[in-house]
N, C-alpha and C positions, 0 to 999 in steps of 0.2 A: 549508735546512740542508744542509751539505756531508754527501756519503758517507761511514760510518764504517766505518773501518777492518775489513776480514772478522775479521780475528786478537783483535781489542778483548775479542768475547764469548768468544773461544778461552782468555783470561786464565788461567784457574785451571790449563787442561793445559797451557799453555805452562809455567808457575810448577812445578807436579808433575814436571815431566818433566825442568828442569833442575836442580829438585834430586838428584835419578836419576845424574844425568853427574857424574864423577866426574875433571873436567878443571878446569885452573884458566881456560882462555880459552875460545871458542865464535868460530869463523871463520864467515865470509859463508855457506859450504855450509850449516852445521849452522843458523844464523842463518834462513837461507831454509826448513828441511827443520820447523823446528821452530814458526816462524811462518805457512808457508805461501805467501810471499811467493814473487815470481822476485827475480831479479839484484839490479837498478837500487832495487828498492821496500828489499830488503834489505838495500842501503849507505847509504840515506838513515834506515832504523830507527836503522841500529847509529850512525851519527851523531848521530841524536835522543838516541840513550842514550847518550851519552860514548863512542862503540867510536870506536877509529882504524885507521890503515893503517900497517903494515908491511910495508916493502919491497911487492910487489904484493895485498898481503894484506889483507884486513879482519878485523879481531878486535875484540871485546871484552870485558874480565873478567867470568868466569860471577856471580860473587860481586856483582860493579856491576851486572849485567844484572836479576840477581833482586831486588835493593835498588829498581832505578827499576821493575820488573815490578810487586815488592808494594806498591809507593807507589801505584800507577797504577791497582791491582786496591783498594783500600780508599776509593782518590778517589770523589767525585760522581758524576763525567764516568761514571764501569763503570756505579755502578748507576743513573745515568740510564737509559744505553744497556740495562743490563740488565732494568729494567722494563718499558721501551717495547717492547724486545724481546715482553718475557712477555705484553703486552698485546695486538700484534698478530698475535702466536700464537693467542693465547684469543678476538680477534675473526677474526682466518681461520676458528679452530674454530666460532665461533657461528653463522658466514654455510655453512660449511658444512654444516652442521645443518638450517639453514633451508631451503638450494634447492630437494630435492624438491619442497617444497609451494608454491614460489616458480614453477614451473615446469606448475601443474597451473591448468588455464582453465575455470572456470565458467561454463556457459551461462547466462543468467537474461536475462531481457526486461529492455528498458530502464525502462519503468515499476515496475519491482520496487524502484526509489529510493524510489518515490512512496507505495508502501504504507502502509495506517494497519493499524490491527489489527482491523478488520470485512473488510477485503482479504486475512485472513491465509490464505496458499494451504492446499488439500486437502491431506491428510498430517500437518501440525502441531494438535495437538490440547493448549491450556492452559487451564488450570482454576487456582483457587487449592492449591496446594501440586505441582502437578504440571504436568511438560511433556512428552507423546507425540508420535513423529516417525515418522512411516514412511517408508521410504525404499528404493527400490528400485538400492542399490548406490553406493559410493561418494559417485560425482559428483550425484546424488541428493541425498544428507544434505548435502552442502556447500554446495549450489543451495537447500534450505531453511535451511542456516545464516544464510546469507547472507540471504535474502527477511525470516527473525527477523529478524535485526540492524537492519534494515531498519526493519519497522516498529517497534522498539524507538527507534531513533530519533527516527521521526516520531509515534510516540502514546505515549511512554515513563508519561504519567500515568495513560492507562488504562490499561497494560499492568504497571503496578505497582498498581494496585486489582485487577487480576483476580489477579495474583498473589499478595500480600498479604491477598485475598478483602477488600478492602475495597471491593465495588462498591456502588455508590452507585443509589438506586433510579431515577436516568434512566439508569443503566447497565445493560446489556445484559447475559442470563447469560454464563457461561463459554464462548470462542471453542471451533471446533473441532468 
């Protein structure tokens, strides 16, 4: 998909500000000042929008400018642009949200995959209705999040009987 125009989301102050002006034409200068554009980009607008040349001059009727502005700011095309916009706003914001914790490296053994819930390490302590952690600081607690997760994965059905308190009598009392 081609680059959209920087001024496209500027729409609404572009639109406000000439109705402000109280001229009946709008030249290349004001054209560029008001769009944001340089030169060359702001003789090919004022084109786009029916502007012409006088003598060395570029103009176009302020009145015709704002007619094809409002056409242009109620089209698809804005709030296409205008959501997309909103969305990669809100996902910048999300991921910036995130990184802290994206950025922070747990130690844990490689067999800490392979855990079942008779391997569950010193510290976590589960019973039916309750889960106790001790943890000596941060990277700690996240080193035992992690090793739970862990064997929540690999023994998820005894680990919901002990939690549930539905162990079953070749089931083991409460880990921990």
């Amino acid at each position: 998909m081609p680059a959209q125009p920087q001024w496209l989301l500027r729409l609404p102050d572009i639109i406000v500000e000439l109705k402000q002006l109280d001229i009946p034409i709008v030249d290349r200068a004001m054209f560029e000042k008001l769009f944001g554009v340089g030169r060359r980009r702001a003789i090919q607008l004022m084109h786009h929008f029916d502007g012409h040349q006088v003598g060395r001059t570029f103009i176009i009727d302020r009145r015709l400018l704002l007619d094809r502005l409002q056409a242009r700011r109620s089209g698809a095309h804005f709030d296409y642009e205008q959501t997309r916009r909103r969305r990669v706003v809100e996902e910048l914001e999300r991921l910036r949200k995130l990184s802290p914790g994206r950025n922070v490296r747990i130690a844990v053994q490689p067999e800490a995959r392979d855990h079942r819930l008779a391997d569950l390490p010193a510290g976590i302590h589960l019973k039916p209705g309750e889960l106790r952690m001790e943890f000596a600081g941060i990277e700690d607690l996240l080193r035992h999040l992690f090793e739970l997760s862990q064997v929540i994965l690999n023994d998820y059905h005894r680990f919901a009987e002990i939690v549930e308190g539905r162990e079953t009598k070749a089931s083991s009392p409460a880990v921990g």
